[in-house]
KOLDOZA-878431 format. One line per field, with one value per atom (N, C-alpha, C, O): residue number from 0; residue in one letter; atom name; x, y, z. Coordinates in steps of 0.05 Angstrom, whole numbers, plus 5000, padded with zeros to 4 digits. Example, Ala and Ser with C-alpha at 12.3 -4.5 7.8 and 13.67 -1.06 7.14 Angstrom:
resi = (0 0 0 0 1 1 1 1)
resn = (A A A A S S S S)
name = (N CA C O N CA C O)
c1 = (5264 5246 5264 5285 5257 5273 5258 5268)
c2 = (4886 4910 4934 4934 4955 4979 5001 5023)
c3 = (5156 5156 5156 5169 5142 5143 5157 5161)
//
This chain:
resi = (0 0 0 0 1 1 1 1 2 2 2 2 3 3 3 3 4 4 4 4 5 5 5 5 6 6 6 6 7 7 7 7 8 8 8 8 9 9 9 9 10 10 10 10 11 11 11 11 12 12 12 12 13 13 13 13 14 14 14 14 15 15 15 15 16 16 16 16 17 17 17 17 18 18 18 18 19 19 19 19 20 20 20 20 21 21 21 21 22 22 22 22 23 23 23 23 24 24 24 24 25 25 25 25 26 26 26 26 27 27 27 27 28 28 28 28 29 29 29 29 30 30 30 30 31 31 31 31 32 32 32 32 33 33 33 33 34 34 34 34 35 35 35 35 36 36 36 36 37 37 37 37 38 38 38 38 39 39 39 39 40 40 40 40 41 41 41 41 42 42 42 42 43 43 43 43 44 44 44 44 45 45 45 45 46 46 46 46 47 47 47 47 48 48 48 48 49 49 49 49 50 50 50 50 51 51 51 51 52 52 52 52 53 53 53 53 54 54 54 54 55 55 55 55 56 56 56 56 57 57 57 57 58 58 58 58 59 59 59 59 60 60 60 60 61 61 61 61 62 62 62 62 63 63 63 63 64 64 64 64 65 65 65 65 66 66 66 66 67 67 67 67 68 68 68 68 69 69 69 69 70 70 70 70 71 71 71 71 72 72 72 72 73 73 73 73 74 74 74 74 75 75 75 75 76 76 76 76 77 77 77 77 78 78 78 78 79 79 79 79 80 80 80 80 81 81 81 81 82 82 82 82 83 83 83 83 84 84 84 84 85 85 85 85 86 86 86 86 87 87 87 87 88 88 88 88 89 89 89 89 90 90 90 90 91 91 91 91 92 92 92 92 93 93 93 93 94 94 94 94 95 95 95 95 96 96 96 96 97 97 97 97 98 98 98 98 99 99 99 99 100 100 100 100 101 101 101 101 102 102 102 102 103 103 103 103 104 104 104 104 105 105 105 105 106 106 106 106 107 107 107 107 108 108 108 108 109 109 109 109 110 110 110 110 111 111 111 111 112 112 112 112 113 113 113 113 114 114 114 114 115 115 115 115 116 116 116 116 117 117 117 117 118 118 118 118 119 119 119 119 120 120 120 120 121 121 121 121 122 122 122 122 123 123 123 123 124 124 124 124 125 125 125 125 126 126 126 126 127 127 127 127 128 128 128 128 129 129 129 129 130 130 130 130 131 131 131 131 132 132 132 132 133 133 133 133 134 134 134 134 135 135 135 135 136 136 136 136 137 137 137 137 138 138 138 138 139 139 139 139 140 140 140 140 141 141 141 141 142 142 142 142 143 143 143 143 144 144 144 144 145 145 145 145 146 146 146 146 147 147 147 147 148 148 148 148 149 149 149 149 150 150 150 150 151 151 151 151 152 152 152 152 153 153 153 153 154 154 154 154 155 155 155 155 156 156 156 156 157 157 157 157 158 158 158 158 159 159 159 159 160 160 160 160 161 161 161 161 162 162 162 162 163 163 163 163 164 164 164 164 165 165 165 165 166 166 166 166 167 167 167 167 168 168 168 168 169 169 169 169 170 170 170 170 171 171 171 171 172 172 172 172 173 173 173 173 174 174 174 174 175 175 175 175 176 176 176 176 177 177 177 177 178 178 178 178 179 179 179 179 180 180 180 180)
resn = (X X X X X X X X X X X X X X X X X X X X X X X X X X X X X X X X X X X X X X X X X X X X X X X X X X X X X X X X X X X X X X X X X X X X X X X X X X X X X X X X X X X X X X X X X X X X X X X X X X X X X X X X X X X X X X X X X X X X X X X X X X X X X X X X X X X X X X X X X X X X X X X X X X X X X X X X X X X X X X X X X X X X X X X X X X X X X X X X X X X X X X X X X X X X X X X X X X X X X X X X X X X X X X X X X X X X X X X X X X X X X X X X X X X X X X X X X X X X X X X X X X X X X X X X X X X X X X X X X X X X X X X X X X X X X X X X X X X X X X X X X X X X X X X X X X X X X X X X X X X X X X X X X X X X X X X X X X X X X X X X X X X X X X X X X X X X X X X X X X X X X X X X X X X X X X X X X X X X X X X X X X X X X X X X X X X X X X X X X X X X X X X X X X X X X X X X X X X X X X X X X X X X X X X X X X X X X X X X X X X X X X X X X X X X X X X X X X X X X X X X X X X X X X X X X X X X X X X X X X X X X X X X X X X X X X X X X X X X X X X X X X X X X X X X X X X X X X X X X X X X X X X X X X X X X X X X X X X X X X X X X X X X X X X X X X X X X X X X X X X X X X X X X X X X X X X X X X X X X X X X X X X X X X X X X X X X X X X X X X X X X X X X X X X X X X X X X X X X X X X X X X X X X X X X X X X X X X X X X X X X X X X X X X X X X X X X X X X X X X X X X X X X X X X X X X X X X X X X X X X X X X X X X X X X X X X X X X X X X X X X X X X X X X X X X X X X X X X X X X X X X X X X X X X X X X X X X X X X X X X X X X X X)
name = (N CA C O N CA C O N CA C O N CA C O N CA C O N CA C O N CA C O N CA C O N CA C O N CA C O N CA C O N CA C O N CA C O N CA C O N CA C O N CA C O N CA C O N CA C O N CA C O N CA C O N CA C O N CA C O N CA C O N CA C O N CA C O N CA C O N CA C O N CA C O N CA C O N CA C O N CA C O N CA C O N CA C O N CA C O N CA C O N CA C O N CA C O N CA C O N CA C O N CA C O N CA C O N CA C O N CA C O N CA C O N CA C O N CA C O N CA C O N CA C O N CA C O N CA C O N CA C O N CA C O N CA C O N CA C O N CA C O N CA C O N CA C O N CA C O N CA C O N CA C O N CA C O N CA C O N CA C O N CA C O N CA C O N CA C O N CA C O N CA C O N CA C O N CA C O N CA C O N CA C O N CA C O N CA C O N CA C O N CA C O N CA C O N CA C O N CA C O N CA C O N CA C O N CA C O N CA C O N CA C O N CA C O N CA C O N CA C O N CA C O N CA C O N CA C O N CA C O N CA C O N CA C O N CA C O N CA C O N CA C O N CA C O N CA C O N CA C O N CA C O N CA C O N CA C O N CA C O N CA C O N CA C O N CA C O N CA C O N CA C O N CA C O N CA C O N CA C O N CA C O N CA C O N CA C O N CA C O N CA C O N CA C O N CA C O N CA C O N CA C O N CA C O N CA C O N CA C O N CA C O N CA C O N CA C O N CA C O N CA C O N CA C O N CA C O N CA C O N CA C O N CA C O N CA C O N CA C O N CA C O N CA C O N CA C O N CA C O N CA C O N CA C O N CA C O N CA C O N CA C O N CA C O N CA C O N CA C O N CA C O N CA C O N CA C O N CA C O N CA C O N CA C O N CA C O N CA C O N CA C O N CA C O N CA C O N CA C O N CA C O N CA C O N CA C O N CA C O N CA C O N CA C O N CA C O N CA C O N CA C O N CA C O N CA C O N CA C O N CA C O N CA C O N CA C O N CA C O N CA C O N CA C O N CA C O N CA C O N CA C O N CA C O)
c1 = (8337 8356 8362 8344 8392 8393 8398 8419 8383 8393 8409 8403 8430 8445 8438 8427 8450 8447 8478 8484 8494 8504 8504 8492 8508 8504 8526 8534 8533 8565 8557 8539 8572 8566 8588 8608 8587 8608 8624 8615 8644 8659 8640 8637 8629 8625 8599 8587 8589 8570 8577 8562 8598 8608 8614 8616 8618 8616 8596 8594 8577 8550 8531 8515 8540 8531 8540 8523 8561 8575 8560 8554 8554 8544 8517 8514 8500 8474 8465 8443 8493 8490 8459 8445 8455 8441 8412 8393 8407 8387 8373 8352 8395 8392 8393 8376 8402 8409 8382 8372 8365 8351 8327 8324 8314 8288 8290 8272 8315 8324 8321 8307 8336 8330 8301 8288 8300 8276 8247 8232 8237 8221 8214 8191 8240 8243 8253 8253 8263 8277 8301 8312 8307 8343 8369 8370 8383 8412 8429 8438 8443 8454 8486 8484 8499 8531 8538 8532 8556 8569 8596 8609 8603 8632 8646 8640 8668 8692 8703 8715 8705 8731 8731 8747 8701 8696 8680 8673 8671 8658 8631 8627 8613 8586 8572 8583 8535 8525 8516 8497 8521 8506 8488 8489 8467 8442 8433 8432 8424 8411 8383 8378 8371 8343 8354 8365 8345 8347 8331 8322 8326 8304 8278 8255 8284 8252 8238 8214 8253 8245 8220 8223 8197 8173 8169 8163 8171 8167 8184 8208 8175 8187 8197 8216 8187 8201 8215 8222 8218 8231 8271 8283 8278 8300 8316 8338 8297 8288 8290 8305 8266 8255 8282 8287 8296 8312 8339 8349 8343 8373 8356 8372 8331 8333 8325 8323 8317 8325 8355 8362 8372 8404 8413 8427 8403 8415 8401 8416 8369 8362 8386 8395 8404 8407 8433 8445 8446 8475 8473 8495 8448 8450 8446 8450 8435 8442 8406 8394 8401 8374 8364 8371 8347 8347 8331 8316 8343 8333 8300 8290 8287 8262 8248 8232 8255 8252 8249 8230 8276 8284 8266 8262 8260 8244 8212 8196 8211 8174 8185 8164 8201 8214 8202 8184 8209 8201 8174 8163 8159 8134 8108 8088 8118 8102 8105 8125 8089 8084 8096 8105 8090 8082 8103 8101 8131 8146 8174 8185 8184 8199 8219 8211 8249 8267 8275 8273 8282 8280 8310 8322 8324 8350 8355 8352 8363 8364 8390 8398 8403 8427 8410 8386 8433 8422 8428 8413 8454 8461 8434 8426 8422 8398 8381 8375 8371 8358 8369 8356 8392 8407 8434 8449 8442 8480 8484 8478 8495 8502 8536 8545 8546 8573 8574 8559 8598 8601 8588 8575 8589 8571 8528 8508 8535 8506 8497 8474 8512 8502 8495 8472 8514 8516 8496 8487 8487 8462 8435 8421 8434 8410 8408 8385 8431 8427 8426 8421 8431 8422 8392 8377 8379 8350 8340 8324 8350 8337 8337 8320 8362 8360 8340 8319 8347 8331 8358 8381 8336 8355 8361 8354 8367 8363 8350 8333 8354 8335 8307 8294 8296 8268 8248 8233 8260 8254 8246 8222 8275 8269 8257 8242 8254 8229 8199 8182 8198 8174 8166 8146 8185 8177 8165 8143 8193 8173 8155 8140 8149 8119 8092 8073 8097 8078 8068 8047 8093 8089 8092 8095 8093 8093 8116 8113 8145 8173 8196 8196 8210 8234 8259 8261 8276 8289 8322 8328 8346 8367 8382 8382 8395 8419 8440 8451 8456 8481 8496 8497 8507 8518 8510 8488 8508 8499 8473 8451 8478 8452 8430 8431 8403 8384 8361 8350 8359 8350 8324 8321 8304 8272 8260 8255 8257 8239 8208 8203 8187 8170 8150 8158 8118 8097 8096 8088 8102 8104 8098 8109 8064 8054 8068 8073 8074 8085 8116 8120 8135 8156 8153 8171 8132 8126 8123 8134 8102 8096 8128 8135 8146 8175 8190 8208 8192 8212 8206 8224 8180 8174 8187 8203 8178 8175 8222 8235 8227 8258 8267 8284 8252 8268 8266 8284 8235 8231 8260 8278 8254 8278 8303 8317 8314 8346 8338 8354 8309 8306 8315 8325 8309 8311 8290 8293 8265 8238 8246 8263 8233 8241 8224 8207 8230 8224 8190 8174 8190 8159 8141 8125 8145 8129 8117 8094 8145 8148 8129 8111 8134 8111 8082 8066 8075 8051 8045 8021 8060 8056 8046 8029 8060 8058 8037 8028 8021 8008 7980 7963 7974 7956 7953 7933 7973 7981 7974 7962 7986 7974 7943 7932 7932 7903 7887 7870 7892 7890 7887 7865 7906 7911 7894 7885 7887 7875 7849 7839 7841 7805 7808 7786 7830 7821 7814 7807 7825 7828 7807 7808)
c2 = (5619 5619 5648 5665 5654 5687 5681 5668 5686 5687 5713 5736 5707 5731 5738 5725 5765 5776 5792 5809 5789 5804 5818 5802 5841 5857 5872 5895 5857 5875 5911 5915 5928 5954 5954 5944 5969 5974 6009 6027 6004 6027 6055 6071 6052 6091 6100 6119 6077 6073 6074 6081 6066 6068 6093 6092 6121 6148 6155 6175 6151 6154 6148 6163 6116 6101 6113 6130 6114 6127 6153 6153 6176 6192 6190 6200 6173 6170 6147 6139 6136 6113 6119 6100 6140 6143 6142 6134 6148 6152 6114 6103 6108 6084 6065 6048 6062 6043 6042 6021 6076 6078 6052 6033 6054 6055 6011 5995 6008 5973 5968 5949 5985 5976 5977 5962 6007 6014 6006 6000 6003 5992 5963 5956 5945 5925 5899 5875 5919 5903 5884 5869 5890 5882 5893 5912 5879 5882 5885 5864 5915 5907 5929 5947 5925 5935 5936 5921 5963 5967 5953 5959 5935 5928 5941 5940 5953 5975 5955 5962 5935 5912 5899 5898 5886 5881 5887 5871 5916 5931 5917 5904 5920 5910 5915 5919 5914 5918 5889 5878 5879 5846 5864 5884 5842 5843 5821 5801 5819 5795 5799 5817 5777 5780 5772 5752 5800 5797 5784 5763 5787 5757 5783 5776 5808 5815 5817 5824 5810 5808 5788 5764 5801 5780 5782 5762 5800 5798 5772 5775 5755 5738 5739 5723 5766 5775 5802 5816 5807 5829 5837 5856 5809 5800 5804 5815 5791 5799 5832 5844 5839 5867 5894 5916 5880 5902 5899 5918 5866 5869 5874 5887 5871 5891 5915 5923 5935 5960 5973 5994 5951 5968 5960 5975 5929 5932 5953 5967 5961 5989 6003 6011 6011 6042 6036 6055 6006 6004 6002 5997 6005 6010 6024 6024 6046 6086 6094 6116 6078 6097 6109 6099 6132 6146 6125 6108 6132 6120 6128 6115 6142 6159 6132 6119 6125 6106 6085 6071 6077 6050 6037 6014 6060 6052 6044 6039 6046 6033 5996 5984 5982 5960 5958 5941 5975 5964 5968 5945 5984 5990 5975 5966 5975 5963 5932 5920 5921 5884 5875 5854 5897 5894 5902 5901 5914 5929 5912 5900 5917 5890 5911 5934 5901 5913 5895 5870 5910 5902 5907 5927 5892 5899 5880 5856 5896 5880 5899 5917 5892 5905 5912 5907 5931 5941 5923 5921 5903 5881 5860 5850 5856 5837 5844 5823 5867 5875 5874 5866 5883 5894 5893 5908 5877 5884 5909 5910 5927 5955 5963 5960 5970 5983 6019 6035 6022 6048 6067 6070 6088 6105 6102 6117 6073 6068 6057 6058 6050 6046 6070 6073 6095 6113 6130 6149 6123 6141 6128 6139 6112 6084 6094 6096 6104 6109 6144 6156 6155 6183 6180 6188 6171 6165 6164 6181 6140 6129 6153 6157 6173 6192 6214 6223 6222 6245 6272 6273 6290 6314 6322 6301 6336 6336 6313 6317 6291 6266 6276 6271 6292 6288 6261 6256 6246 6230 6206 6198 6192 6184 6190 6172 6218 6229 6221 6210 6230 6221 6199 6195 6173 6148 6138 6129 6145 6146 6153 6139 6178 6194 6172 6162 6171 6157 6128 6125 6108 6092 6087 6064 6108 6105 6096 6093 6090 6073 6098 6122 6081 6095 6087 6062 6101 6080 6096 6120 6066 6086 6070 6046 6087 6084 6083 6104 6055 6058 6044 6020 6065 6049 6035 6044 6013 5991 5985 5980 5986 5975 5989 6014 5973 5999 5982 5960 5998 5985 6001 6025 5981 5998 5983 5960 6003 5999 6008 6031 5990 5993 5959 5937 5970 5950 5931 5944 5911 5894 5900 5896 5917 5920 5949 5956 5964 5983 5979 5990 5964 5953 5945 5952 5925 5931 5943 5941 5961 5990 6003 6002 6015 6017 6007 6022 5980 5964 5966 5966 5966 5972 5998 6003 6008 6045 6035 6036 6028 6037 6021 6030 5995 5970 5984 5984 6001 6012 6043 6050 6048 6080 6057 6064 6034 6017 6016 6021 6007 5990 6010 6005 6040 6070 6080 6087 6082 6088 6121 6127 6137 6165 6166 6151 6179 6191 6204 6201 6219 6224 6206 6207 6185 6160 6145 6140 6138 6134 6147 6135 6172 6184 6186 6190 6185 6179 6150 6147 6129 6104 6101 6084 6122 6122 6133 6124 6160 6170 6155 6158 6138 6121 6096 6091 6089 6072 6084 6072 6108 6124 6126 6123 6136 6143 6118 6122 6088 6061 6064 6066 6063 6061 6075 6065 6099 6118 6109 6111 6099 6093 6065 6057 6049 6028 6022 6004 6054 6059 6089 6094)
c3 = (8310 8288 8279 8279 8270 8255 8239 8237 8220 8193 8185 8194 8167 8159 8127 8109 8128 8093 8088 8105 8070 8067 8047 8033 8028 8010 8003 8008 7991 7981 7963 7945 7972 7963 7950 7960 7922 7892 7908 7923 7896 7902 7905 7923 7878 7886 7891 7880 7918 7933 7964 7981 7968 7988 8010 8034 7992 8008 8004 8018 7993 7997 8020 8031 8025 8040 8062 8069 8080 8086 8106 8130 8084 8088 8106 8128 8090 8094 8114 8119 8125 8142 8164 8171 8170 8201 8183 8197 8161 8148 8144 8149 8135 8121 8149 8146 8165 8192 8204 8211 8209 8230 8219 8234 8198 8189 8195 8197 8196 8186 8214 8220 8240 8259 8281 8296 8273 8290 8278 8296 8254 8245 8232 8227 8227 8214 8234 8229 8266 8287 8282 8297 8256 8247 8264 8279 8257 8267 8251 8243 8238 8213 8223 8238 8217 8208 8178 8159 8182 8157 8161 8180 8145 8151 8120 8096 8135 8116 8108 8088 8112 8106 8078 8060 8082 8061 8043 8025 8045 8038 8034 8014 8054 8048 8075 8097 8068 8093 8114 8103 8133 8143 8159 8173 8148 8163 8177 8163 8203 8214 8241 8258 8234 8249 8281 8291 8293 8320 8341 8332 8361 8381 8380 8386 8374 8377 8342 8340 8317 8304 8294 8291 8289 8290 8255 8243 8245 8219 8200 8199 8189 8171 8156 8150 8138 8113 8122 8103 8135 8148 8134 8123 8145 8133 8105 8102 8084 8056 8041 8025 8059 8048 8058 8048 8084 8094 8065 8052 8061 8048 8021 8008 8005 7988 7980 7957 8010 8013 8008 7996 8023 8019 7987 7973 7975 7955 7940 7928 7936 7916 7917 7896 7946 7955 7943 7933 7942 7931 7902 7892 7882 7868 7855 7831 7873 7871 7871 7872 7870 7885 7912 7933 7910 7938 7947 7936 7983 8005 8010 8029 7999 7995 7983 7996 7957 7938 7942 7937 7958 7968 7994 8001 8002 8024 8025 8043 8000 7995 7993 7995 7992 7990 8018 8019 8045 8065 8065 8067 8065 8072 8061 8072 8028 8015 8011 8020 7999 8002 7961 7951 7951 7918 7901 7876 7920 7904 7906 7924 7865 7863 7854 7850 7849 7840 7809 7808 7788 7767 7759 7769 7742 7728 7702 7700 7682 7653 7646 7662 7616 7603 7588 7584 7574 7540 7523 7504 7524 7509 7511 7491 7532 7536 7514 7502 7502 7485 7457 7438 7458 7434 7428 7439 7411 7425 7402 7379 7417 7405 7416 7439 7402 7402 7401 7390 7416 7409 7413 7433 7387 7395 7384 7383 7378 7373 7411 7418 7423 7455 7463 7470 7464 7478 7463 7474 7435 7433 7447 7463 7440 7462 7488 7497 7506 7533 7534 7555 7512 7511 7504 7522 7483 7481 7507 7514 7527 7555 7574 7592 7566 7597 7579 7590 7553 7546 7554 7561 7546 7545 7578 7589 7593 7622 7634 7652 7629 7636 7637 7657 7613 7601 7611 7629 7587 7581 7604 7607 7622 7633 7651 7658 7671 7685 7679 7693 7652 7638 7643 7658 7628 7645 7669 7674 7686 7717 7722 7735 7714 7722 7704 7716 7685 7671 7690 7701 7690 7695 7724 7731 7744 7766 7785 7809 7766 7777 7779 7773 7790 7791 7773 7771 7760 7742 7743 7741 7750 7754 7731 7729 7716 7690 7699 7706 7701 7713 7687 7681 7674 7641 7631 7630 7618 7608 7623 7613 7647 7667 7667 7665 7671 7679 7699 7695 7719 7740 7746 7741 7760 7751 7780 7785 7795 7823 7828 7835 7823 7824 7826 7832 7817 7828 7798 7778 7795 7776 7743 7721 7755 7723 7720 7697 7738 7731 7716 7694 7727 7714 7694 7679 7679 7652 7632 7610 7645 7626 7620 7597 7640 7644 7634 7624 7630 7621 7577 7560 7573 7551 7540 7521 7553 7545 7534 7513 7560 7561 7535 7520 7531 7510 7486 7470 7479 7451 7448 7433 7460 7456 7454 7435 7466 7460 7432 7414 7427 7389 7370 7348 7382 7373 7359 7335 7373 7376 7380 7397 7366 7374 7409 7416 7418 7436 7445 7464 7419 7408 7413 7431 7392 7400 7421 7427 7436 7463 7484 7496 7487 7505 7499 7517 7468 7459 7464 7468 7465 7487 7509 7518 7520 7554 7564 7585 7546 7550 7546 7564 7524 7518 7548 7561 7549 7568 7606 7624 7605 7630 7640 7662 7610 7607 7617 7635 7607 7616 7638 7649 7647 7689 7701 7721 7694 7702 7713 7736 7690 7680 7699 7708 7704 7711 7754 7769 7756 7782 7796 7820)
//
């Protein structure tokens, strides 16, 4: 049987993709034994399990490697999706939390990036994820409990938790992980 995947890619993902096609193709075919095409037409990537494909989840982990990458995270990033067994992709709104207008959103998502994306660096580093801000959206790639720790940290700065605070969170919260490993 082949099962298929397809993954539609958003406009201003597409010259990216594009770009990075040989990056992103090699790792799906040569290590995952997929069969995948970019189709221009309808802008998206199909993926399907070929006759030497033995992996089961193979399938799975490849289409949500391309969706991380179509939703702007590096292929660096995206690629623990393949390797690792534990790593989930996460996505919520700011409205999910909070409905905010105006320039009370756009301060919410200045809190989330921080000054030079401070802030959200910080995050990641603390909690071990990757996290990409695509307007309203905020998308968090990482190991479950770590997406927690992450998904917290991000929901308190929407409530408008200073910043301060926040990393005195993370830091308490880091120190945890530490000791427990």
């Amino acid at each position: 049987t082949t099962d298929k995947r397809r993954i539609p890619i958003p406009h201003h993902r597409l010259s990216p993709l594009k770009r990075q096609w040989l990056d992103i193709y090699t790792p799906l075919v040569q290590h995952m034994d997929l069969q995948v095409r970019m189709n221009v037409k309808t802008r998206s990537v199909d993926i399907r399990n070929s006759r030497t494909t033995t992996d089961t989840s193979a399938l799975q982990k490849g289409a949500d490697f391309v969706k991380a990458y179509a939703l702007g995270f590096e292929i660096e990033d995206a690629m623990a999706l393949l390797r690792l067994d534990d790593i989930f992709l996460d996505t919520f709104e700011i409205k999910d939390v909070k409905t905010l207008h105006g320039d009370h959103l756009a301060r919410a998502i200045g809190r989330i990036a921080g000054k030079d994306g401070k802030t959200k660096f910080t995050i990641e580093n603390a909690s071990k994820t990757r996290i990409v801000l695509a307007d309203t959206k905020i998308h968090i790639l990482g190991s479950f409990q770590n997406i927690k720790v992450a998904r917290d940290a991000v929901v308190s700065l929407i409530l408008g938790s200073p910043p301060g605070k926040v990393y005195a969170t993370l830091r308490t919260i880091s120190a945890r992980m530490k000791e427990r490993f």
